[in-house]
Jmol script that loads the backbone (N, CA, C; Angstrom):
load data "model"
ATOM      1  N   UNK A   1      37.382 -10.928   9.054  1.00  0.00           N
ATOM      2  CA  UNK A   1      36.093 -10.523   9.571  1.00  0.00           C
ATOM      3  C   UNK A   1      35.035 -10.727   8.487  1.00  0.00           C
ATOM      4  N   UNK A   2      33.894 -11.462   9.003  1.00  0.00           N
ATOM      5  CA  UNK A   2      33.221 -11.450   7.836  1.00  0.00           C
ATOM      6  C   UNK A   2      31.875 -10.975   7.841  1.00  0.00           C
ATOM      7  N   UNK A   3      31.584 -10.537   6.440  1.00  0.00           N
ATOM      8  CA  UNK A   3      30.714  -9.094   6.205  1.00  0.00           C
ATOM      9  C   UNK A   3      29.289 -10.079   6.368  1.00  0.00           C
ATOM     10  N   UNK A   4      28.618  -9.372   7.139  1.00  0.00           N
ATOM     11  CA  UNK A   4      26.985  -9.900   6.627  1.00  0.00           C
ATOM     12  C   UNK A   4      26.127  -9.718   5.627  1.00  0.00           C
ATOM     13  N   UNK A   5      25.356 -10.650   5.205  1.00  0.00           N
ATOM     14  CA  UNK A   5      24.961 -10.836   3.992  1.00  0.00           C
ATOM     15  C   UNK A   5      23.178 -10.423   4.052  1.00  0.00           C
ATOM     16  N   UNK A   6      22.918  -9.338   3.539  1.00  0.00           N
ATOM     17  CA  UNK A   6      21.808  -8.916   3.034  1.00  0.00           C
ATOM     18  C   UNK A   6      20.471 -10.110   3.472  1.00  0.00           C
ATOM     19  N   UNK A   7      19.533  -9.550   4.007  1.00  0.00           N
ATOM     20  CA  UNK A   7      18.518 -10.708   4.377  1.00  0.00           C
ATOM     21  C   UNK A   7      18.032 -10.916   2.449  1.00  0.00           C
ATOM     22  N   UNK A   8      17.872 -12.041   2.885  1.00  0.00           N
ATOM     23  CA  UNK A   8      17.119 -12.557   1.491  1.00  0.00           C
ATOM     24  C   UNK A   8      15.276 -12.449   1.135  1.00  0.00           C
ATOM     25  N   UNK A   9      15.110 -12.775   2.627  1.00  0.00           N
ATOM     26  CA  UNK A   9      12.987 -11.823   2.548  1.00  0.00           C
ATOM     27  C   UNK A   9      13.099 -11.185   3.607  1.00  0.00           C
ATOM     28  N   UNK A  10      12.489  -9.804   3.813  1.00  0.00           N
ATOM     29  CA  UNK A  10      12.003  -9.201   4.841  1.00  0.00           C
ATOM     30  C   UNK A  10      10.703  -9.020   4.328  1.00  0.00           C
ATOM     31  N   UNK A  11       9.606  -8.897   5.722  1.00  0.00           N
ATOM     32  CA  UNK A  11       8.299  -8.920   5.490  1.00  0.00           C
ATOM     33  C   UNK A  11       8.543  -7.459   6.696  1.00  0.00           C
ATOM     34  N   UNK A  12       7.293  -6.861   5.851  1.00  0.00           N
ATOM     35  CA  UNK A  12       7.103  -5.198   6.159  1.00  0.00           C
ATOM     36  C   UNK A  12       5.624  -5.198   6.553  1.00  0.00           C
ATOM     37  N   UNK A  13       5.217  -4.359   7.848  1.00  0.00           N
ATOM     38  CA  UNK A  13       3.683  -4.067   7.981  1.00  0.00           C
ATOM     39  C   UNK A  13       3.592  -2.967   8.141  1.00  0.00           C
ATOM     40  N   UNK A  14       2.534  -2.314   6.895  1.00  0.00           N
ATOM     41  CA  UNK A  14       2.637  -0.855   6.695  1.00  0.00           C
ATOM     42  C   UNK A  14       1.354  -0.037   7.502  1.00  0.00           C
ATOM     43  N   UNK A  15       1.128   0.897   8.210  1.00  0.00           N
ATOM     44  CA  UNK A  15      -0.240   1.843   8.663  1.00  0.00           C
ATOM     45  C   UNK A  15       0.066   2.789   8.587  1.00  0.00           C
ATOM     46  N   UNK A  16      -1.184   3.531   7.992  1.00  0.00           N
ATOM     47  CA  UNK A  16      -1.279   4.962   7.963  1.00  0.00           C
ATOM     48  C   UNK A  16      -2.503   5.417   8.191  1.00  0.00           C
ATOM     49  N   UNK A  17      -2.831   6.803   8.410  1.00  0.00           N
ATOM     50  CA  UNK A  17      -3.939   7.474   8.501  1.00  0.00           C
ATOM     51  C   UNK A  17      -3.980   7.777   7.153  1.00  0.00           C
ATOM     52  N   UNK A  18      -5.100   7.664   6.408  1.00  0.00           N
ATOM     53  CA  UNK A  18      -5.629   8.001   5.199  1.00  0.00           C
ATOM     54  C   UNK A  18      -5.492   9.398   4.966  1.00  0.00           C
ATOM     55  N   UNK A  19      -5.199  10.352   4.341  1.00  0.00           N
ATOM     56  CA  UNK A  19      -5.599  12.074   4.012  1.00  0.00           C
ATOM     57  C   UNK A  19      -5.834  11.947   2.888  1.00  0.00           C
ATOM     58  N   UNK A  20      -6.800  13.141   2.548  1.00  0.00           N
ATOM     59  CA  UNK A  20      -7.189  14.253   1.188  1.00  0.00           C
ATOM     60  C   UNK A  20      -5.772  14.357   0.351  1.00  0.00           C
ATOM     61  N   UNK A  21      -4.959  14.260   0.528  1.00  0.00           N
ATOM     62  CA  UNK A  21      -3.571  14.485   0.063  1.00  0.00           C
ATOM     63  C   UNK A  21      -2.600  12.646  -0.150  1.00  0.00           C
ATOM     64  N   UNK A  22      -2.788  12.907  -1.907  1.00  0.00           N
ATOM     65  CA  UNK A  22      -2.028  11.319  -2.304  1.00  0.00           C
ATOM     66  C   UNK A  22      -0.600  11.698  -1.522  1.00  0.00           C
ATOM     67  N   UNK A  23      -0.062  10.205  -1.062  1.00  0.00           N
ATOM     68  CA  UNK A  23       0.855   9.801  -0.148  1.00  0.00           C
ATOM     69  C   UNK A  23       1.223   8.250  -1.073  1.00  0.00           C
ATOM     70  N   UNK A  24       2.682   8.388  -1.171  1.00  0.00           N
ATOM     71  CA  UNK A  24       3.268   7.236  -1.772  1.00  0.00           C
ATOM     72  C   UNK A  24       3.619   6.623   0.197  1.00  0.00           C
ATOM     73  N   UNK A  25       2.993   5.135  -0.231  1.00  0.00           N
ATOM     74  CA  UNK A  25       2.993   4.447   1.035  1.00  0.00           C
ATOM     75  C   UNK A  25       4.120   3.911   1.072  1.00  0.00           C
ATOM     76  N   UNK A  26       4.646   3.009   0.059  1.00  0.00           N
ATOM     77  CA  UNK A  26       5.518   1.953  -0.169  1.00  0.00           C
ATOM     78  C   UNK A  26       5.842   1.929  -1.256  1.00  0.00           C
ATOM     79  N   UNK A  27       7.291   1.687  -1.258  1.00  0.00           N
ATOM     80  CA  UNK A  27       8.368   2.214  -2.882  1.00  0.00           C
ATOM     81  C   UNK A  27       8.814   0.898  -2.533  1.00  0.00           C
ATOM     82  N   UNK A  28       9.690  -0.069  -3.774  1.00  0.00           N
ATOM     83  CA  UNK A  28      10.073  -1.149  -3.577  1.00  0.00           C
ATOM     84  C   UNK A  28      11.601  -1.004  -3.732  1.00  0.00           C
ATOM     85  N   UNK A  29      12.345  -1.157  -2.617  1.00  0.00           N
ATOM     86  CA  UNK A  29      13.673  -1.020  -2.773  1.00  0.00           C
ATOM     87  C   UNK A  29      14.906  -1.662  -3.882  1.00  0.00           C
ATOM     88  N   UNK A  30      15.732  -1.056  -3.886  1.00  0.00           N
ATOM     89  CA  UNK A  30      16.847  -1.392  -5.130  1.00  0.00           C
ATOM     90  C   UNK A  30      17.160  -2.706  -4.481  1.00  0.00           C
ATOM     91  N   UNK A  31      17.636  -3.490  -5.610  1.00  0.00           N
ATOM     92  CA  UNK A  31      18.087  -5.465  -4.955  1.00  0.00           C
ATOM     93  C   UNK A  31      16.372  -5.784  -4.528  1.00  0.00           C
ATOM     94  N   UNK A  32      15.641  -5.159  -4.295  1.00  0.00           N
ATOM     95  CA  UNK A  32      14.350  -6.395  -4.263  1.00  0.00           C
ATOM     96  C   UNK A  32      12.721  -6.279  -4.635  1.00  0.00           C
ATOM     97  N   UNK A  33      12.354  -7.211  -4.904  1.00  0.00           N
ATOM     98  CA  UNK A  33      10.886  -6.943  -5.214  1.00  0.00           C
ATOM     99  C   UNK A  33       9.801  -7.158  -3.936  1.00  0.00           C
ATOM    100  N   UNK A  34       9.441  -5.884  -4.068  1.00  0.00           N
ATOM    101  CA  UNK A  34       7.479  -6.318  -3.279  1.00  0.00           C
ATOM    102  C   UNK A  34       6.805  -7.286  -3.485  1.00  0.00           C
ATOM    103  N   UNK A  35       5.749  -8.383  -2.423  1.00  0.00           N
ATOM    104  CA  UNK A  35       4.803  -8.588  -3.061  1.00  0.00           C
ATOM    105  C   UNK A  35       3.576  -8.190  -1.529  1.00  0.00           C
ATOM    106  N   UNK A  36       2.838  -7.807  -2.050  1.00  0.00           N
ATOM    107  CA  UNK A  36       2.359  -7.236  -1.007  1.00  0.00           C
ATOM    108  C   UNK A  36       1.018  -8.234  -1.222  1.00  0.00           C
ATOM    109  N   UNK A  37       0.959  -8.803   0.540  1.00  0.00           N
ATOM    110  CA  UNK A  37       0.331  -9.789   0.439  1.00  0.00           C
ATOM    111  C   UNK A  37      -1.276  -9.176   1.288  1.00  0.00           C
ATOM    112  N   UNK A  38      -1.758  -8.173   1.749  1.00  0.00           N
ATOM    113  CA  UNK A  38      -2.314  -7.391   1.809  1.00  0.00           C
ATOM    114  C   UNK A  38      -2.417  -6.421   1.957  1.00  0.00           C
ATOM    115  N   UNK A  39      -3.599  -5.547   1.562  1.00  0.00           N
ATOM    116  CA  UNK A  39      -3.976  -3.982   1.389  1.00  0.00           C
ATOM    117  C   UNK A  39      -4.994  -4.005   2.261  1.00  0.00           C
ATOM    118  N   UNK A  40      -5.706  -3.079   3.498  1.00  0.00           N
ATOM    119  CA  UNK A  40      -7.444  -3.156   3.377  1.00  0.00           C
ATOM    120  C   UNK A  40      -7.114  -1.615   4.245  1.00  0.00           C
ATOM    121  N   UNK A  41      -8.437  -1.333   4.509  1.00  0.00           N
ATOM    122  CA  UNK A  41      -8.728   0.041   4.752  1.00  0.00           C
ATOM    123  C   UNK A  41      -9.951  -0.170   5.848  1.00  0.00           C
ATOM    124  N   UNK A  42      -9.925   0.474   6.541  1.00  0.00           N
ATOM    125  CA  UNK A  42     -11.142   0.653   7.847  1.00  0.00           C
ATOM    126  C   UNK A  42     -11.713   2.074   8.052  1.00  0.00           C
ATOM    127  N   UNK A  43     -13.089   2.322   7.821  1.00  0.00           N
ATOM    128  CA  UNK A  43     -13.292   3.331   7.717  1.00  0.00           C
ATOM    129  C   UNK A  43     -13.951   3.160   9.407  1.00  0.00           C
ATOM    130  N   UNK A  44     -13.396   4.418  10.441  1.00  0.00           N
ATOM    131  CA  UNK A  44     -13.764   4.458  11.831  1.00  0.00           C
ATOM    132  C   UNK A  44     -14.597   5.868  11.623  1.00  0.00           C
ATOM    133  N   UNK A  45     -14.986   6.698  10.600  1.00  0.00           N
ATOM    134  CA  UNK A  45     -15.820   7.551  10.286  1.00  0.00           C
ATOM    135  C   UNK A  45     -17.324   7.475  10.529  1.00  0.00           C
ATOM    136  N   UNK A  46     -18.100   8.534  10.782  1.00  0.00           N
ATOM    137  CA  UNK A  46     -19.366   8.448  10.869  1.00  0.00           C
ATOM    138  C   UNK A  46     -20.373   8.100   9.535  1.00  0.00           C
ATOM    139  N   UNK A  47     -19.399   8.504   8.380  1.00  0.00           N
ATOM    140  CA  UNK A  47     -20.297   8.754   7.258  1.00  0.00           C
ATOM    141  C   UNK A  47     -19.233   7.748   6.255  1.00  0.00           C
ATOM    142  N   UNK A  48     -19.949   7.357   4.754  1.00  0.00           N
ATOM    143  CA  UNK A  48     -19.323   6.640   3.988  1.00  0.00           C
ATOM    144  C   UNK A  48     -17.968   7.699   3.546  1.00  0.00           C
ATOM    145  N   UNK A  49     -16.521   6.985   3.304  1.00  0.00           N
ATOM    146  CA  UNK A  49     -15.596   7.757   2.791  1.00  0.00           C
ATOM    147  C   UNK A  49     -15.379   6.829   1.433  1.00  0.00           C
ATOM    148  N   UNK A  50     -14.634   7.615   0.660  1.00  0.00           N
ATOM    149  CA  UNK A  50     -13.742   6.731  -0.584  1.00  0.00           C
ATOM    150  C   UNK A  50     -11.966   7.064  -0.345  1.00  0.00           C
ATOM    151  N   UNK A  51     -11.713   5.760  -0.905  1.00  0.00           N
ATOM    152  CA  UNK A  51     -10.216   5.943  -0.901  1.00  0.00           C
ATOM    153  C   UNK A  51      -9.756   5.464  -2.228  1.00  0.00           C
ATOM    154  N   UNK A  52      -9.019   5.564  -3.198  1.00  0.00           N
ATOM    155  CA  UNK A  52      -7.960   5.339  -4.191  1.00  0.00           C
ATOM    156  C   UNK A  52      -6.579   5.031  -4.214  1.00  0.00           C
ATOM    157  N   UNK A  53      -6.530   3.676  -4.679  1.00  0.00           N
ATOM    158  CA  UNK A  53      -5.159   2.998  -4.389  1.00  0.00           C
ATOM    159  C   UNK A  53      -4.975   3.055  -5.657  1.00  0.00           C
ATOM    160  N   UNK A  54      -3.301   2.830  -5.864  1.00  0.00           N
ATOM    161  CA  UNK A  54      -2.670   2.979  -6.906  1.00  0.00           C
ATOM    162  C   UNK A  54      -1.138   2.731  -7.272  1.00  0.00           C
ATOM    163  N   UNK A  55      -0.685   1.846  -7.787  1.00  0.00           N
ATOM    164  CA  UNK A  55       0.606   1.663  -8.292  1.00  0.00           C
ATOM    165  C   UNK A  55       1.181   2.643  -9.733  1.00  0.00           C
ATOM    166  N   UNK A  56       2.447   3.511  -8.954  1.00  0.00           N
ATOM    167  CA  UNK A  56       3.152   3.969  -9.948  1.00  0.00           C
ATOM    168  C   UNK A  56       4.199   3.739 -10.095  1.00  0.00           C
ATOM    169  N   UNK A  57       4.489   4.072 -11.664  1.00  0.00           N
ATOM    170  CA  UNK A  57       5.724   3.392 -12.610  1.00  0.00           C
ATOM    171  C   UNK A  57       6.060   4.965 -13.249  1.00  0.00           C
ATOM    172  N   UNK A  58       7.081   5.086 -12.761  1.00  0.00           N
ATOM    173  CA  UNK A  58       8.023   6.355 -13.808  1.00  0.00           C
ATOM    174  C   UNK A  58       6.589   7.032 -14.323  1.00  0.00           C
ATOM    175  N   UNK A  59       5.981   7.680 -13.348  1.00  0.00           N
ATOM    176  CA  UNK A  59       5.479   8.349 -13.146  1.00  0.00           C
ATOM    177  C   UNK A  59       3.979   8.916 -13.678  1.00  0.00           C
ATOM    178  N   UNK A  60       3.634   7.135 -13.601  1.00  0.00           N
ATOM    179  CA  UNK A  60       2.329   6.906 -14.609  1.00  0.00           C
ATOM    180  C   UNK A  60       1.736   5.956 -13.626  1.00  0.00           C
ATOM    181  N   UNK A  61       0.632   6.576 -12.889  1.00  0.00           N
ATOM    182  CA  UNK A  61      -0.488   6.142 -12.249  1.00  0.00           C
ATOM    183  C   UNK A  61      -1.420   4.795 -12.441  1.00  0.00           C
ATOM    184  N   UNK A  62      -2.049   3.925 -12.076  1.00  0.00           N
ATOM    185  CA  UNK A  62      -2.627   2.806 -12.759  1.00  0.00           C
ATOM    186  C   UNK A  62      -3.467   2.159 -11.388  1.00  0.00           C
ATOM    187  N   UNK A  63      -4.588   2.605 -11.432  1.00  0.00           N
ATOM    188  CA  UNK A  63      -5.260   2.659 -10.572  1.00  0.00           C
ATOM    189  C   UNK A  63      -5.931   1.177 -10.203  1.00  0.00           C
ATOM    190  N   UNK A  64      -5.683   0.705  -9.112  1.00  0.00           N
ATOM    191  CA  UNK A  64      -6.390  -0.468  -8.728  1.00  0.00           C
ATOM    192  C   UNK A  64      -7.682  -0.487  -7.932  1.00  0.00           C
ATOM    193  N   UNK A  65      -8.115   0.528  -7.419  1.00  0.00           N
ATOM    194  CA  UNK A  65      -9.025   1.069  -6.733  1.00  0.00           C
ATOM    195  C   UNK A  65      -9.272   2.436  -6.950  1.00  0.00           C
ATOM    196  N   UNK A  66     -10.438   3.053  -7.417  1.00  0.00           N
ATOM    197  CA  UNK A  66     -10.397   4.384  -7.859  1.00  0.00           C
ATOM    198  C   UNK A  66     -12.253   4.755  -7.112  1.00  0.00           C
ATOM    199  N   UNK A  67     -11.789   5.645  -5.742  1.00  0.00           N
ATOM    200  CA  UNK A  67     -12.969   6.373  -5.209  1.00  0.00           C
ATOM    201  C   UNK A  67     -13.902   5.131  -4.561  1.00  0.00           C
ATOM    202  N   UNK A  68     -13.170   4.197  -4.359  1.00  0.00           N
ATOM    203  CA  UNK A  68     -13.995   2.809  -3.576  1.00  0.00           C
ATOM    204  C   UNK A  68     -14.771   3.396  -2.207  1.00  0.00           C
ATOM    205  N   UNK A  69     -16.122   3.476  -2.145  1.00  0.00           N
ATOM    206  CA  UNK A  69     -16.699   4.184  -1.542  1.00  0.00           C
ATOM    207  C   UNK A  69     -16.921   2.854  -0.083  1.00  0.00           C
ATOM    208  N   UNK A  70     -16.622   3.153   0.938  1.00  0.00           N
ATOM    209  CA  UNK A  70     -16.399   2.333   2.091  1.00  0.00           C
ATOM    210  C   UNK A  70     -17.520   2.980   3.166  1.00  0.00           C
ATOM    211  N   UNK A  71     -18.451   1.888   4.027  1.00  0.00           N
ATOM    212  CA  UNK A  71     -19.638   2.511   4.482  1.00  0.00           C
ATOM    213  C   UNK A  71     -19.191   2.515   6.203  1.00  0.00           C
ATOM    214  N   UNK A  72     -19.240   3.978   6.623  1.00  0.00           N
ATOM    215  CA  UNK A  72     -19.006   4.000   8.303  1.00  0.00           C
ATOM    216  C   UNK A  72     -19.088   2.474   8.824  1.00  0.00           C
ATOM    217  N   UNK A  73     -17.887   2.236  10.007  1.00  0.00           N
ATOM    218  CA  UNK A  73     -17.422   1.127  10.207  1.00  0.00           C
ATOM    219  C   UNK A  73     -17.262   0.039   9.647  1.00  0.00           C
ATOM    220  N   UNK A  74     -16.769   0.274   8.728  1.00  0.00           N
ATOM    221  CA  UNK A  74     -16.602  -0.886   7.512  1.00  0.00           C
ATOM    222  C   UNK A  74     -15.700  -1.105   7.143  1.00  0.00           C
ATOM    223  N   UNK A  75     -14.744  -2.244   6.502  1.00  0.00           N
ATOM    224  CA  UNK A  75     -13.451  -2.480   6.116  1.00  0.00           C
ATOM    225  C   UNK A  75     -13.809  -3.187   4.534  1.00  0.00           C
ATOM    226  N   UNK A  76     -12.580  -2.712   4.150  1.00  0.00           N
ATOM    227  CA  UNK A  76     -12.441  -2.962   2.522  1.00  0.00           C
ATOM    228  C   UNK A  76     -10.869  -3.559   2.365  1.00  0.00           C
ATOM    229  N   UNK A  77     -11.320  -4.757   1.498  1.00  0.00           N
ATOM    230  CA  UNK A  77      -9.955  -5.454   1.218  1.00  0.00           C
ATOM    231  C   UNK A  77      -9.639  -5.008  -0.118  1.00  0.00           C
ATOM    232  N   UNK A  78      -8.196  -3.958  -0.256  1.00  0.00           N
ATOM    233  CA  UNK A  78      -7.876  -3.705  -1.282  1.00  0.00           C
ATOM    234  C   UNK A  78      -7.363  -4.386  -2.705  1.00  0.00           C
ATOM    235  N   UNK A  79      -7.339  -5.642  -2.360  1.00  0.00           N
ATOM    236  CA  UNK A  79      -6.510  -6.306  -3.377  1.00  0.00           C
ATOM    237  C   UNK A  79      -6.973  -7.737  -3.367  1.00  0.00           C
ATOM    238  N   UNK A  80      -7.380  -8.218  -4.630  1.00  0.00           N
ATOM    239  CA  UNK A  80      -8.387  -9.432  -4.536  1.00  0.00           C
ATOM    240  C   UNK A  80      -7.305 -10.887  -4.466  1.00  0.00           C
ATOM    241  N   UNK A  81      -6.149 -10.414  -4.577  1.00  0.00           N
ATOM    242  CA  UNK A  81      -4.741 -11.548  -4.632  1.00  0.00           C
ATOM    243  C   UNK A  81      -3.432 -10.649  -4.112  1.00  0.00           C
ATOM    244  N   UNK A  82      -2.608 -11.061  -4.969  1.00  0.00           N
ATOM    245  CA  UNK A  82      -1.388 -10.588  -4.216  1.00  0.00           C
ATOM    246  C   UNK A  82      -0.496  -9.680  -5.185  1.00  0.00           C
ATOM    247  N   UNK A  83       0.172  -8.639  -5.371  1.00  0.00           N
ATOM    248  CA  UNK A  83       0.587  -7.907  -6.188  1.00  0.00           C
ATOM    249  C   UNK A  83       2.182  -7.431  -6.134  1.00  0.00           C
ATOM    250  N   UNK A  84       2.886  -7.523  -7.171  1.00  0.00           N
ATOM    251  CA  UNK A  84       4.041  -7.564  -7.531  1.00  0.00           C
ATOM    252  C   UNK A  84       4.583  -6.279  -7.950  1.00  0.00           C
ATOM    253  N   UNK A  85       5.525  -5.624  -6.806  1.00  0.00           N
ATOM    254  CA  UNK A  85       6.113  -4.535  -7.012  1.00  0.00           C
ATOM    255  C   UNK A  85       7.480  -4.519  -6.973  1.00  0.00           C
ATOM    256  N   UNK A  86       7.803  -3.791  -8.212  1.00  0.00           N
ATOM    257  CA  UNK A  86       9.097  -3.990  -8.878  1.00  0.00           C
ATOM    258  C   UNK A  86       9.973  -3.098  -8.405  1.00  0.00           C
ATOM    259  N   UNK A  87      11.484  -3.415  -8.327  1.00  0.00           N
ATOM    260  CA  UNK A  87      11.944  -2.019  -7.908  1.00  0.00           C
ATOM    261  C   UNK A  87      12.144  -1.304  -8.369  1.00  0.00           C
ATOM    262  N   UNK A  88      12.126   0.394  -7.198  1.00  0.00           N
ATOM    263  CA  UNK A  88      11.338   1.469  -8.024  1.00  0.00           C
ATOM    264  C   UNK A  88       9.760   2.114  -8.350  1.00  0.00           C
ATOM    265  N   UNK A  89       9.149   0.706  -7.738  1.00  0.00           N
ATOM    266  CA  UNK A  89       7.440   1.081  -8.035  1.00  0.00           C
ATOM    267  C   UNK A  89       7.396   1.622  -6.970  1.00  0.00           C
ATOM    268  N   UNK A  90       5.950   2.329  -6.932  1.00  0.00           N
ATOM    269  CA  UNK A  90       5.426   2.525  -5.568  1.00  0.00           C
ATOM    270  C   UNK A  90       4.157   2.374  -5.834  1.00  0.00           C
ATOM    271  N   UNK A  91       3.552   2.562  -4.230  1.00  0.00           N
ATOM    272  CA  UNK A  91       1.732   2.455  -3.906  1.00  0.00           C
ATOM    273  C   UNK A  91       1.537   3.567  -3.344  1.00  0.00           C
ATOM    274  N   UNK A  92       0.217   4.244  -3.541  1.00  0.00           N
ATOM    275  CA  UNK A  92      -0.033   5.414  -3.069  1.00  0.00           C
ATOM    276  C   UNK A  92      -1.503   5.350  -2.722  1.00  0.00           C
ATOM    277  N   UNK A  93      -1.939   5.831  -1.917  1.00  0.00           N
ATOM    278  CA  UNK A  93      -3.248   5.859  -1.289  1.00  0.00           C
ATOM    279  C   UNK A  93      -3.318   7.299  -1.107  1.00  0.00           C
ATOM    280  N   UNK A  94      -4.952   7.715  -1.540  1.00  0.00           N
ATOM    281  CA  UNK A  94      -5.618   9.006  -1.255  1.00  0.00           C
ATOM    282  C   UNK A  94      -6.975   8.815  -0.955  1.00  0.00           C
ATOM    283  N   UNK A  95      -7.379   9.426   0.350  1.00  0.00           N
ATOM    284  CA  UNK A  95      -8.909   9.393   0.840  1.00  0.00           C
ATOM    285  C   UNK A  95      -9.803  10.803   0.393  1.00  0.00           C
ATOM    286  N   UNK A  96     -10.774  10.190   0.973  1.00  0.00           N
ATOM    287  CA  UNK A  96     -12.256  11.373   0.702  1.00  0.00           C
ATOM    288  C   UNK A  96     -12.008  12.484   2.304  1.00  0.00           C
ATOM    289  N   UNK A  97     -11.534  12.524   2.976  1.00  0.00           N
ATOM    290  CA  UNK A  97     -11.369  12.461   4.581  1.00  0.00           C
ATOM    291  C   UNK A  97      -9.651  12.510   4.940  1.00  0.00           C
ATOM    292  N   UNK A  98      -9.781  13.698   5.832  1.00  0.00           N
ATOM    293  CA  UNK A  98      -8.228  13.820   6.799  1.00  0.00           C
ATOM    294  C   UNK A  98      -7.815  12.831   7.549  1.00  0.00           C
ATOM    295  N   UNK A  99      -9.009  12.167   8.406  1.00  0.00           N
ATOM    296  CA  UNK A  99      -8.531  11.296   9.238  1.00  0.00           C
ATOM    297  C   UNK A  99      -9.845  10.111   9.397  1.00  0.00           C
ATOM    298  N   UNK A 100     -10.708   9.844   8.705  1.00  0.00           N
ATOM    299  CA  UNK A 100     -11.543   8.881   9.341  1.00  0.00           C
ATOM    300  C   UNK A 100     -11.165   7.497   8.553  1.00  0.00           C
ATOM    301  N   UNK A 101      -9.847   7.407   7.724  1.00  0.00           N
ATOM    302  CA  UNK A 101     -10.040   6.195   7.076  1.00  0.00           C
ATOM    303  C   UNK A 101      -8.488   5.421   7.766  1.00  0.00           C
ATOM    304  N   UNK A 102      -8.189   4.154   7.934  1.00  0.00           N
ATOM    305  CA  UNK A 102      -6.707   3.710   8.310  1.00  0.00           C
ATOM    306  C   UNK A 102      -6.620   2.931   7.505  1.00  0.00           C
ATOM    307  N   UNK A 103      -5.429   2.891   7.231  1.00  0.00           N
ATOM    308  CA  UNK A 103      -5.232   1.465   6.353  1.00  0.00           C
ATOM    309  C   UNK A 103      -3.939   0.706   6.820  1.00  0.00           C
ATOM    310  N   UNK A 104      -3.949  -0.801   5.817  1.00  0.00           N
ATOM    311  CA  UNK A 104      -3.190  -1.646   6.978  1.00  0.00           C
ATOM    312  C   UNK A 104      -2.479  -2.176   5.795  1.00  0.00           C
ATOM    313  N   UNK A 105      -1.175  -3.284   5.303  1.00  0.00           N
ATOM    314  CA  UNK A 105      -0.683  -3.291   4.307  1.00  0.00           C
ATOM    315  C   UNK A 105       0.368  -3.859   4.856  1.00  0.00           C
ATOM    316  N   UNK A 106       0.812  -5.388   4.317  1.00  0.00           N
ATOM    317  CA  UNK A 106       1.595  -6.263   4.667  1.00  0.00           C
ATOM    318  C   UNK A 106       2.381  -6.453   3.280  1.00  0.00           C
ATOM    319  N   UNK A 107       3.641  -6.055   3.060  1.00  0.00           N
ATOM    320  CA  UNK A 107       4.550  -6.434   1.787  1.00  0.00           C
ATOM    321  C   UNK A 107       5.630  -7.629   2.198  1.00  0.00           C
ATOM    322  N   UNK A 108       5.873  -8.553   1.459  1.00  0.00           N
ATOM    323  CA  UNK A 108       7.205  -9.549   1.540  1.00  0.00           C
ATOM    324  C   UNK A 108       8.171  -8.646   0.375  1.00  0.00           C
ATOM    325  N   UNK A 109       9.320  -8.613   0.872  1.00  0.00           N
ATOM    326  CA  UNK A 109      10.458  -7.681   0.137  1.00  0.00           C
ATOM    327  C   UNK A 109      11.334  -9.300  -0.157  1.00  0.00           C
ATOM    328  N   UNK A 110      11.563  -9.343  -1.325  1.00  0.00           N
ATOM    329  CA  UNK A 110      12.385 -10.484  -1.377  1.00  0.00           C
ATOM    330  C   UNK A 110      13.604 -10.069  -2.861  1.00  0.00           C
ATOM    331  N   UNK A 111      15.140 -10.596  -2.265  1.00  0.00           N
ATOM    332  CA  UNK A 111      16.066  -9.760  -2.857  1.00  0.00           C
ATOM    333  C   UNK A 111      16.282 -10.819  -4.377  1.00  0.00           C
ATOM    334  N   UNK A 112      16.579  -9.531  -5.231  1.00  0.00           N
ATOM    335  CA  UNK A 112      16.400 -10.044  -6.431  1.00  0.00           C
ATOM    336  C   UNK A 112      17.942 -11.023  -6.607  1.00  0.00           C
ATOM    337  N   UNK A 113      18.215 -10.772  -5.567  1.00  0.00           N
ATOM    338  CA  UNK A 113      19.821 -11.250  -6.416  1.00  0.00           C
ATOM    339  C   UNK A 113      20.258 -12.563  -6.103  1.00  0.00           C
TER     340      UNK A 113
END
end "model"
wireframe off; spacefill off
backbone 0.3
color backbone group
């Protein structure tokens, strides 16, 4: 019988509702690396919000976006290229707002081995 073999890329599409409260979005699994080929954010709010993106490493923050202030109905592309997450990293997003911000977030998972 023979065993199946681990996909070699999976591509992931991530959404969430933005909150006041940091939220690790996406951790990069053991055997493979992230590259997350977009980030953006839509603010469906009446008023301007900010949001803060961020990659952490053993437990040290490194902010790629910090309080990016986004204007009612407006979208913001988080990431000016494409970004490489190792396994073990993660991304975390925190808004100004409970619910007026969404964000959208496409990773390729590809196995290290």
């Amino acid at each position: 019988m023979a065993v199946a073999a681990a996909a070699v890329n999976v591509f992931r599409t991530i959404t969430q509702v933005v909150g006041v409260n940091t939220i690790s979005f996406y951790t990069a699994p053991v055997g493979y690396t992230g590259v997350v080929l977009l980030s953006q954010v839509t603010n469906i709010g009446e008023s301007t919000q900010t949001i803060t993106f961020a990659h952490r490493r053993n437990n040290t923050n490194t902010e790629i976006t910090k309080d990016l202030a986004i204007p009612a109905g407006d979208t913001a592309n988080l990431l000016a290229g494409k970004l490489v997450v190792e396994t073990g990293d993660s991304l975390t997003i925190v808004g100004s707002t409970s619910s007026g911000l969404k964000f959208l977030s496409s990773v390729l998972e590809t196995s290290n081995l």
